[in-house]
C-alpha positions as CSV (number, residue, x, y, z in Angstrom):
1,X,-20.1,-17.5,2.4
2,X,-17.1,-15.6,4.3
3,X,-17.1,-12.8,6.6
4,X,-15.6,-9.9,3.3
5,X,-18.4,-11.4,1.3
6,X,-21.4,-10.9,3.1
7,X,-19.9,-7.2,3.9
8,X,-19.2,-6.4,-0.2
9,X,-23.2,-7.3,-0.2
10,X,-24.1,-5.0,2.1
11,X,-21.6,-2.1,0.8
12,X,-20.6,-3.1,-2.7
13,X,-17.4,-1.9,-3.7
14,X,-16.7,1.0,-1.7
15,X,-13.7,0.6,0.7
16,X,-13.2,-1.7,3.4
17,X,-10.8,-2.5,6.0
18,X,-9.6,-5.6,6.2
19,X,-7.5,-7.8,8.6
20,X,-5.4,-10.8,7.0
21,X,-2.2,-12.6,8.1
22,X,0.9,-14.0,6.4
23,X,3.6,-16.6,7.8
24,X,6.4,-16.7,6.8
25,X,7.5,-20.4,6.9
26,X,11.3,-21.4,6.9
27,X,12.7,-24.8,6.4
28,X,15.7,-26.4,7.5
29,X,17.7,-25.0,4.4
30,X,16.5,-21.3,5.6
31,X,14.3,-21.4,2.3
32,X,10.8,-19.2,2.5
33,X,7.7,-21.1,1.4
34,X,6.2,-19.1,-1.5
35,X,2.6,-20.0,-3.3
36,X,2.0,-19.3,-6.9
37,X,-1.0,-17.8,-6.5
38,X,-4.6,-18.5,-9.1
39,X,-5.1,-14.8,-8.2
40,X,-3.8,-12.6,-9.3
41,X,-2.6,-15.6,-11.5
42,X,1.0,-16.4,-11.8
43,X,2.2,-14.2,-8.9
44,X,4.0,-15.8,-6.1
45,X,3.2,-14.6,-2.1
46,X,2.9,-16.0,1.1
47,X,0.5,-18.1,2.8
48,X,-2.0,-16.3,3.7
49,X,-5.4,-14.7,4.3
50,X,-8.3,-13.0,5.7
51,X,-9.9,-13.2,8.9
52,X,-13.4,-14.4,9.8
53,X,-14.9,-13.0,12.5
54,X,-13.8,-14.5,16.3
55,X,-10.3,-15.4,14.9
56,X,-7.2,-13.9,15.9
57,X,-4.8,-13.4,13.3
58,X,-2.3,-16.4,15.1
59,X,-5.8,-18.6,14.3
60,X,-6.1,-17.0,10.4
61,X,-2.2,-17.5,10.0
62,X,-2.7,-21.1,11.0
63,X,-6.2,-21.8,9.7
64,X,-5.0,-20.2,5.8
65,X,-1.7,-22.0,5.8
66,X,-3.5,-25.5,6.3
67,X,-5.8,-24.8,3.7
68,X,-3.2,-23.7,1.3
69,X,-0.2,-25.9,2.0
70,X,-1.5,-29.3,3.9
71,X,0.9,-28.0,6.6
72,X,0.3,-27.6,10.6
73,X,1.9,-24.4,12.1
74,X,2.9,-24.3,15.6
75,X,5.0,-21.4,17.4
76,X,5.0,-17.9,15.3
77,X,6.8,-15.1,15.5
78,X,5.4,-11.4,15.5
79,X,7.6,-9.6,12.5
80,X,5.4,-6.8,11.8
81,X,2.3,-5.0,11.4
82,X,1.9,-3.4,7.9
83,X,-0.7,-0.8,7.7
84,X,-1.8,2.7,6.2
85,X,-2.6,3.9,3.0
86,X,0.2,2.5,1.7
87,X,-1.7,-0.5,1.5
88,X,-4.8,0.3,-0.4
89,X,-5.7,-2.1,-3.0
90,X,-8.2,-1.4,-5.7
91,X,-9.3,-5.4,-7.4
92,X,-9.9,-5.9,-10.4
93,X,-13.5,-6.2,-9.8
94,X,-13.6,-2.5,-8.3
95,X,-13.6,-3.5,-4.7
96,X,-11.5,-1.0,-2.8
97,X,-9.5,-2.0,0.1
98,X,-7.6,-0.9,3.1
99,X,-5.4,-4.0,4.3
100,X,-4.1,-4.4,8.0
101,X,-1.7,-7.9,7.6
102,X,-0.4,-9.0,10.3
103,X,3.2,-10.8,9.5
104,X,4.8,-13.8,11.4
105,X,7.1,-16.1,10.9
106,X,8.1,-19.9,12.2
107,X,10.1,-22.9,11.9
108,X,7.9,-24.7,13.8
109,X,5.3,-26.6,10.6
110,X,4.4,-30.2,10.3
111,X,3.3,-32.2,7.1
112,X,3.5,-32.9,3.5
113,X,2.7,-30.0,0.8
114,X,-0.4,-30.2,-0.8
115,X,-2.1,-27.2,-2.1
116,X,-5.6,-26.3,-3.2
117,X,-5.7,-25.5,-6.7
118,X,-8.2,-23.0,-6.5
119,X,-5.7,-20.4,-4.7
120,X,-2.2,-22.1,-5.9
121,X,-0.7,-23.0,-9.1
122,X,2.4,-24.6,-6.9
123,X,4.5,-24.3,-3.6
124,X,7.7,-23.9,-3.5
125,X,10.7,-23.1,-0.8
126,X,13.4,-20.6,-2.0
127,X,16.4,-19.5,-1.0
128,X,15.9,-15.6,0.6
129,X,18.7,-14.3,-1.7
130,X,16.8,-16.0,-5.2
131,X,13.3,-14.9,-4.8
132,X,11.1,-14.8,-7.7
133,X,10.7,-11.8,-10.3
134,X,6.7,-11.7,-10.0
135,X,6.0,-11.7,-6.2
136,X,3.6,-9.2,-4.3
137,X,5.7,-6.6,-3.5
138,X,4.6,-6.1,0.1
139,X,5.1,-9.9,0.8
140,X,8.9,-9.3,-0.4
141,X,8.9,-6.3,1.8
142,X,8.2,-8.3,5.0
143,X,10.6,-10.9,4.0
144,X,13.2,-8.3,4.0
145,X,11.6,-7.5,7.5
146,X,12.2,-10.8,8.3
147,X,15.6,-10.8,7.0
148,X,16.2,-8.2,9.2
149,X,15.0,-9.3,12.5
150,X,17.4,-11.8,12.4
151,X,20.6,-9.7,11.6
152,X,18.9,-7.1,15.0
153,X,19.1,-10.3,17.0
């Protein structure tokens, strides 16, 4: 049992905070990696996740995008942090949320994609211009941040 777990047994639904990471990954065609994601079901995001406690969010980054996508991550890149009430969640199970993601990005992966079917339905690289319809909105939101990091040198 994770870290969120034990807590939502101790407090039940009421709101959390919570500390996660996403990576944005870029191949050799400047394509993003997206996940079509089991939940919520048919939505694609980014690799990512939650930390555990004693991880920093480089080690969730790294740790969730092995576990998702077979592949190794190596030197990332601080885009943003996204925080506030902006980015309070409500699940569909009533657990309320307050999410603090820390969003990088790299170049630098290793391996073949694989992914877990109990958190992807598939993996795919896009282009940054053809992104999917049904995508989290605040995982498009830091790939526009993304986007424009690179055009602010």
């Amino acid at each position: 049992m994770g870290y969120v777990e034990e807590l939502r047994k101790l407090v039940g639904h009421r709101p959390l905070i919570l500390v996660g990471t996403v990576i944005v990954i870029i191949d050799q065609d400047s394509r993003v990696l997206l996940q079509k994601r089991t939940f919520p079901e048919g939505i694609w995001g980014l690799p990512g996740g939650l930390m555990e406690l004693g991880e920093s969010t480089e080690d969730v980054g790294r740790r969730e995008v092995l576990e998702e996508t077979g592949l190794t991550v190596g030197k990332l890149h601080l885009i943003n942090i996204n925080s506030g009430s902006r980015y309070f969640t409500r699940a569909q199970n009533g657990d309320e949320f307050y999410s603090v993601t820390a969003a990088y990005w790299t170049k630098d992966y290793k391996g073949t994609l694989v992914y877990d079917d109990e958190e992807s339905l598939a993996l795919k690289f896009f282009s940054l211009h053809e992104l999917p319809e049904q995508m989290i909105g605040s995982h498009r939101e830091i790939i526009e941040d993304y986007q424009k990091s690179l055009s602010n040198g």
